[in-house]
C-alpha positions as a printed NumPy array, in Angstrom:
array([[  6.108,  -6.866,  17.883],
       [  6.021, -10.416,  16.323],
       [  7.117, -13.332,  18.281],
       [ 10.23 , -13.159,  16.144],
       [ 10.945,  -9.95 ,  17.054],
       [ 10.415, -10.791,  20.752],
       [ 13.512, -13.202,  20.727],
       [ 15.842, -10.863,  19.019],
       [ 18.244,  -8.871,  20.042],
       [ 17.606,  -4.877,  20.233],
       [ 20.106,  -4.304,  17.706],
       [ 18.756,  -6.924,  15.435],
       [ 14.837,  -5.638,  16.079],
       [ 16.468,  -1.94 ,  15.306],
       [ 18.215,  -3.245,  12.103],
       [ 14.635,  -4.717,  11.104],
       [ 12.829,  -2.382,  11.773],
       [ 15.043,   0.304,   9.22 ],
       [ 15.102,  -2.512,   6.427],
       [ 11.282,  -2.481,   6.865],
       [ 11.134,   1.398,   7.116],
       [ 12.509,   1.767,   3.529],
       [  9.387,  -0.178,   2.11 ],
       [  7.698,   3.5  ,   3.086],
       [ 10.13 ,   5.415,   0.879],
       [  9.468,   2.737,  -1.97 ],
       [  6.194,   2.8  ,  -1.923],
       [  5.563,   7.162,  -1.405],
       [  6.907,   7.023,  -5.436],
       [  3.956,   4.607,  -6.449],
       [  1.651,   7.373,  -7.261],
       [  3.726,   9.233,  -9.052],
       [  5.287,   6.307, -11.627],
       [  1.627,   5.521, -12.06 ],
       [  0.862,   8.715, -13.314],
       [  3.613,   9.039, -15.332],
       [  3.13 ,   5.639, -16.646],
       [  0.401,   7.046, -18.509],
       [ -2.942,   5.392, -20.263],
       [ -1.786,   2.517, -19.67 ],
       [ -5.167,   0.378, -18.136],
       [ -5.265,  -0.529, -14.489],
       [ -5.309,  -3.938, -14.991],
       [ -2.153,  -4.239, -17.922],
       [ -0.291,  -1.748, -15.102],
       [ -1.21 ,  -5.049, -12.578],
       [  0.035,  -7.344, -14.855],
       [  3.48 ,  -5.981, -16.056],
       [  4.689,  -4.554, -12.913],
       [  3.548,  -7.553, -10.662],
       [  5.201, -10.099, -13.475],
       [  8.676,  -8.206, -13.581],
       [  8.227,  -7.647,  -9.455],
       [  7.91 , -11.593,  -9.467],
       [ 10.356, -12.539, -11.629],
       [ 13.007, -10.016, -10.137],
       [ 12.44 , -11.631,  -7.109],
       [ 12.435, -15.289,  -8.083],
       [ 15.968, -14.632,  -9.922],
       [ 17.175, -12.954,  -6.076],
       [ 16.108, -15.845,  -5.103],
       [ 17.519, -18.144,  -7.07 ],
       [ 21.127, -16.443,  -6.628],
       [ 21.194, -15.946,  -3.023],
       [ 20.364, -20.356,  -2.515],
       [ 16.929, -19.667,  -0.419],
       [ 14.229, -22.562,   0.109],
       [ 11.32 , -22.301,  -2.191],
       [ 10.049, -25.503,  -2.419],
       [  8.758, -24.202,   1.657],
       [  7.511, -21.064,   0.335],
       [  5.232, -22.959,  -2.162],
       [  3.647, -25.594,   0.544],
       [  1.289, -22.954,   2.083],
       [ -2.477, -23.892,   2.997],
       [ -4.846, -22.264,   0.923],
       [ -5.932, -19.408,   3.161],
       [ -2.594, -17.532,   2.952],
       [ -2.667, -17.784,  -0.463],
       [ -6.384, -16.607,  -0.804],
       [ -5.082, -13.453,   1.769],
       [ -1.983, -13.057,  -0.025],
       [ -3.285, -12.61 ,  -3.718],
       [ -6.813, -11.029,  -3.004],
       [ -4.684,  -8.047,  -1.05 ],
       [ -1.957,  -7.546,  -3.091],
       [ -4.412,  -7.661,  -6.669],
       [ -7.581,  -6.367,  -5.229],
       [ -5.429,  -3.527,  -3.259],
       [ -3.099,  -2.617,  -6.693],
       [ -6.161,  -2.59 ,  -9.139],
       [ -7.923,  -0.267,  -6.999],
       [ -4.752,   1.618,  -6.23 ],
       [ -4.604,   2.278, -10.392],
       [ -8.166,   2.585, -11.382],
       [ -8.45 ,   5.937,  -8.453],
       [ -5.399,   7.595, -10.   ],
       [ -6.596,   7.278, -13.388],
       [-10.426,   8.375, -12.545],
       [ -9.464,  11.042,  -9.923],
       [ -7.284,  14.243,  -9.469],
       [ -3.976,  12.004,  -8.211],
       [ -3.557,  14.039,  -5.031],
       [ -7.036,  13.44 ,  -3.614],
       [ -7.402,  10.005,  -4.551],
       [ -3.744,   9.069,  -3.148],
       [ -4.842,  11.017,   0.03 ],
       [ -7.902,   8.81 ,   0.701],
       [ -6.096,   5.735,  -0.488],
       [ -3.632,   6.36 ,   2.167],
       [ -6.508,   6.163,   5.303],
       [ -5.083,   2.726,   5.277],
       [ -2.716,   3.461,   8.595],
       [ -5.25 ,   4.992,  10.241],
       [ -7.608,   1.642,   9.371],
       [ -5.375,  -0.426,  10.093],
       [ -4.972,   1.063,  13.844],
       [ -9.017,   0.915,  13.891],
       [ -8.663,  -2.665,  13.085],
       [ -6.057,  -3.552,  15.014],
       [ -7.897,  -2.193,  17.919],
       [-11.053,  -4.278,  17.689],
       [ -8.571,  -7.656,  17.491],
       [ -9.017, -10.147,  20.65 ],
       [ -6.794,  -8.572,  23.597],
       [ -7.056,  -5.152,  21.733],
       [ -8.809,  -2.224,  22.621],
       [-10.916,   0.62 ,  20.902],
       [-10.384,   3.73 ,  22.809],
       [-11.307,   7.583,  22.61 ],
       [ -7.963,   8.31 ,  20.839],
       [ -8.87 ,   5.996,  18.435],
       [-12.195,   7.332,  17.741],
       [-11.46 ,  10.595,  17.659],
       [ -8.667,   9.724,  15.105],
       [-11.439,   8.163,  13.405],
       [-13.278,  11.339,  13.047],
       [-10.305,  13.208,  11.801],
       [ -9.515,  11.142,   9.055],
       [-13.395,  11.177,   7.956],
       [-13.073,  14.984,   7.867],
       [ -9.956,  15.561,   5.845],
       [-11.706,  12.603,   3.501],
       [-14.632,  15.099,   2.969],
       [-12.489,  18.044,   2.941],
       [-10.515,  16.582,   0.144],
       [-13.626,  14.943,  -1.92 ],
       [-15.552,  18.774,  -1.324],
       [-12.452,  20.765,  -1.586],
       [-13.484,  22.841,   0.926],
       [-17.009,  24.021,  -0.511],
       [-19.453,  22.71 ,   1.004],
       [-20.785,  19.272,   0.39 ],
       [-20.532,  18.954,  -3.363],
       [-18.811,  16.011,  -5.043],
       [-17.569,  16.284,  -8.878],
       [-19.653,  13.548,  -9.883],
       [-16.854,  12.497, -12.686],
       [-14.74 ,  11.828, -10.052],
       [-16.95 ,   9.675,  -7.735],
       [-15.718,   6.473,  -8.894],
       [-12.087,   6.961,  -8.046],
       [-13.147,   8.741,  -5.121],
       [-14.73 ,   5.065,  -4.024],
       [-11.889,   2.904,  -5.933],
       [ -9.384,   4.983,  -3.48 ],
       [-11.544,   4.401,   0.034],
       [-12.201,   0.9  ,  -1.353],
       [ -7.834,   0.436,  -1.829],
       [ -7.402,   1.548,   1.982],
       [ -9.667,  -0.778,   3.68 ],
       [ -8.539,  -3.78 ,   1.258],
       [ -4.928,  -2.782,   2.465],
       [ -5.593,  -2.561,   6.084],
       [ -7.367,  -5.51 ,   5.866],
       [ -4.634,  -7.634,   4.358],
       [ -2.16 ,  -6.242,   7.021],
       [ -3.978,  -7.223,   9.787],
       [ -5.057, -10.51 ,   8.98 ],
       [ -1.476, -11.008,   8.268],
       [ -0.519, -11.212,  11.392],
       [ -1.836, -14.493,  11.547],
       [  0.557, -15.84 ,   9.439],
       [  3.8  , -14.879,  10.651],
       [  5.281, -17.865,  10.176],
       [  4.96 , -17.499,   6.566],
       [  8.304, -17.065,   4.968],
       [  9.299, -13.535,   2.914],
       [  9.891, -15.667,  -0.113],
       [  5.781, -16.645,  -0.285],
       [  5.327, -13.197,  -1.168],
       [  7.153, -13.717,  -5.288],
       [  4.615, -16.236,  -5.955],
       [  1.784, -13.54 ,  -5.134],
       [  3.444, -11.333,  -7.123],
       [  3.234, -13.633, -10.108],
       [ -0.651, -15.159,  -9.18 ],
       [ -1.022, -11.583,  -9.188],
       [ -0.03 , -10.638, -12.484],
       [ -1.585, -13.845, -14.045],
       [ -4.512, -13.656, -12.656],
       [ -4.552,  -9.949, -14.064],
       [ -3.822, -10.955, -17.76 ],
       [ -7.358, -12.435, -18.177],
       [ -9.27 ,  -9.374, -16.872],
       [ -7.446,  -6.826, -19.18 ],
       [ -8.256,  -8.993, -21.998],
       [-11.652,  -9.243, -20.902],
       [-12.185,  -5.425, -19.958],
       [ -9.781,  -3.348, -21.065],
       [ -8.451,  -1.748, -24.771],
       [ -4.775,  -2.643, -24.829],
       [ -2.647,   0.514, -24.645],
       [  1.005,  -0.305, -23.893],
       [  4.153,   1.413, -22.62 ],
       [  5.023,   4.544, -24.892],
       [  8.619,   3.884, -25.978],
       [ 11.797,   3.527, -23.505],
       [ 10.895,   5.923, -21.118],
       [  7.349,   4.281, -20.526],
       [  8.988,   0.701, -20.06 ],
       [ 11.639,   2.334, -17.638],
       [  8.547,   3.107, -15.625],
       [  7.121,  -0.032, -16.058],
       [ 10.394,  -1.669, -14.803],
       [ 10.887,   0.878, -11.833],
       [  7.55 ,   0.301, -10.358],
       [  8.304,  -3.955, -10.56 ],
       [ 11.289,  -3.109,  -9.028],
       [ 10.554,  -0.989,  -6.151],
       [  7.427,  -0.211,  -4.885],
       [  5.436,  -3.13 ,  -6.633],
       [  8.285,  -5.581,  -5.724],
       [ 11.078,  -5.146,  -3.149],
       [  9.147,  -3.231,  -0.896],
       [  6.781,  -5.91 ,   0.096],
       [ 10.086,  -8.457,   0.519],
       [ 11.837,  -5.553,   3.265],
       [  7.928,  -4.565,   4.869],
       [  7.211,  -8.062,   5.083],
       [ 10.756,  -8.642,   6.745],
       [ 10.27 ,  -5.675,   8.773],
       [  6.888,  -6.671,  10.459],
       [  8.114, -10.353,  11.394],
       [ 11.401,  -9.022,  12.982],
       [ 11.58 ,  -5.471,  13.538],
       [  8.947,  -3.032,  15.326],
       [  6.174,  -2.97 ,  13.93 ],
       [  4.534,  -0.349,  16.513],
       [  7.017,   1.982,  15.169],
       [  6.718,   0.687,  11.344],
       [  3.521,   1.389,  12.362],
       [  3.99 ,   5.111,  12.807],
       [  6.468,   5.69 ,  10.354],
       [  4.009,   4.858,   7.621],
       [  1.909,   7.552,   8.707],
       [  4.872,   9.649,   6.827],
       [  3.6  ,   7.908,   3.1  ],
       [  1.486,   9.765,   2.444],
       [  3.002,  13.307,   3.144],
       [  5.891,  11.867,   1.036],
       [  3.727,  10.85 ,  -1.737],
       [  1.678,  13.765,  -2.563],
       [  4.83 ,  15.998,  -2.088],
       [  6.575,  13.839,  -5.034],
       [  3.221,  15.211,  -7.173],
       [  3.184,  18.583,  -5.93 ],
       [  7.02 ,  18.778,  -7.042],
       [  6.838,  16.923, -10.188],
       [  3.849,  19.016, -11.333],
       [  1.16 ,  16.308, -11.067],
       [ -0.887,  17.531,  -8.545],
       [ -1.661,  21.25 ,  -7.213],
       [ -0.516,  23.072,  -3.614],
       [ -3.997,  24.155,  -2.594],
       [ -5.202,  24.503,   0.806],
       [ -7.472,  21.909,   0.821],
       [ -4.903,  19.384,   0.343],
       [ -2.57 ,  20.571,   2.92 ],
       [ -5.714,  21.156,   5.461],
       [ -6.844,  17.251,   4.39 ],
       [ -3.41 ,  15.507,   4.698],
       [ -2.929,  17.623,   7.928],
       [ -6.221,  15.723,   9.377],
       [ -5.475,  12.337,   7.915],
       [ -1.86 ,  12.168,   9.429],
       [ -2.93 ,  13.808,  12.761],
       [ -5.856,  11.515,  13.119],
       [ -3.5  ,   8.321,  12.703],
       [ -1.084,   9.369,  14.84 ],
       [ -3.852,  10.328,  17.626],
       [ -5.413,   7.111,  16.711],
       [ -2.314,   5.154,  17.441],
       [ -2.021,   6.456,  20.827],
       [ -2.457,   3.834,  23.39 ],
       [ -2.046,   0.875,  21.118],
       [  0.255,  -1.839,  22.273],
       [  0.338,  -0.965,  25.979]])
């Protein structure tokens, strides 16, 4: 629990924590817009969901009479941390989904809970246990159960990359959220400005890299606009508020859930298929986080 948290009252720490909590609901959709956002190219996705994110939240801002000019003044290490997670994380994110089956690559993107605990454990005052380990090992299996599909080892070579874009997205995720802790005394409203660094700093590289293809027509810009909205905006604002004030043990555990929620959204919207070795892999990931998480924060 942040020291925040500490000096709050239960019910306060309990409403945080919820607020928080709904960043996992936000973000279980991302996979799904993505896909149905279509060719567009990782790094265009970046910038046009990050920009509106930004901007969204810079007009909240504006309305509701918060500091910025505080939110700006921050020394260049939390801006370094706050930029190089949210962009490296999100262009990795995009690139797996669009160079591997969605439901695999989301899968192995979303080791990042269990990473994080493995992280968090090594931390001065912190401890790496059995549970963790053998969470460890859980999570590597349903990682090669869902790169094999349950035939041995045998990886689709066309689908390598994303395989390695999507393990690449969880440890640049669990990364970022530990080293955040550092900085809790960074205020929520920091986090529009990476939103925007993120999106500008994305403009260059799909000019550089990519073939513009935009948005098909209204429905492709509604996408555009829902992902800036919610999972690629607000969600970070109510996480990072969530973290700083609320639980985050039981954040924590909660986002163990994402991933379960995520790949159900493709399963139902026809995007990815119910096979065994999905179910068997998300059963091992989830399991091994929550085994992992045992004995943390004693």
């Amino acid at each position: 629990m942040s020291a925040v948290a500490a000096t709050a009252t239960p019910g306060a720490v309990r409403r945080a924590t919820l607020v928080g909590g709904t960043a996992i609901l936000m973000w279980s959709t991302l996979a799904l817009l993505t896909a149905l956002a279509g060719p567009v190219p990782p790094f265009l996705l970046v910038a046009l969901s990050f920009g509106l994110g930004g901007l969204v939240s810079l007009g909240i801002i504006a309305a509701t009479g918060r500091p910025v000019k505080a939110a700006v003044r921050q020394p260049l290490p939390v801006w370094l941390l706050g930029i190089g997670g949210l962009f490296g994380y999100h262009f990795l994110y995009f690139l797996a989904l669009q160079t591997a089956p969605a439901a695999e690559a989301n899968l192995i993107n979303y080791l990042w809970p269990l990473l994080i605990v493995l992280f968090a454990g090594l931390l001065p005052g912190e401890r790496l246990g059995r549970p963790q380990l053998l969470g460890a090992a859980a999570g590597l299996a349903g990682t090669l159960l869902l790169i094999t599909g349950g035939k041995g080892i045998s990886v689709d070579a066309q689908y390598l990359p994303g395989y390695l874009a999507a393990l690449a997205c969880s440890v640049t995720w669990s990364g970022y959220s530990v080293l955040s802790r550092r900085f809790g005394a960074v205020p929520t409203e920091t986090v529009a400005f990476f939103c925007l660094a993120t999106s500008l700093l994305a403009i260059p590289c799909h000019l550089l890299f990519e073939q513009t293809v935009w948005p098909q027509g209204v429905w492709g810009w509604s996408i555009i606009a829902a992902m800036g909205i919610g999972p690629v905006g607000l969600a970070f604002f109510v996480w990072d508020h969530g973290v700083k004030r609320g639980d985050i043990q039981t954040l924590g555990a909660l986002s163990y859930a994402t991933p379960l929620l995520s790949t159900g959204l493709l399963i139902v919207a026809g995007r990815a298929g119910f096979t065994w070795p999905v179910v068997g892999a998300c059963l091992l990931i989830v399991g091994g986080a929550v085994v992992a998480s045992r004995g943390l924060g004693k």
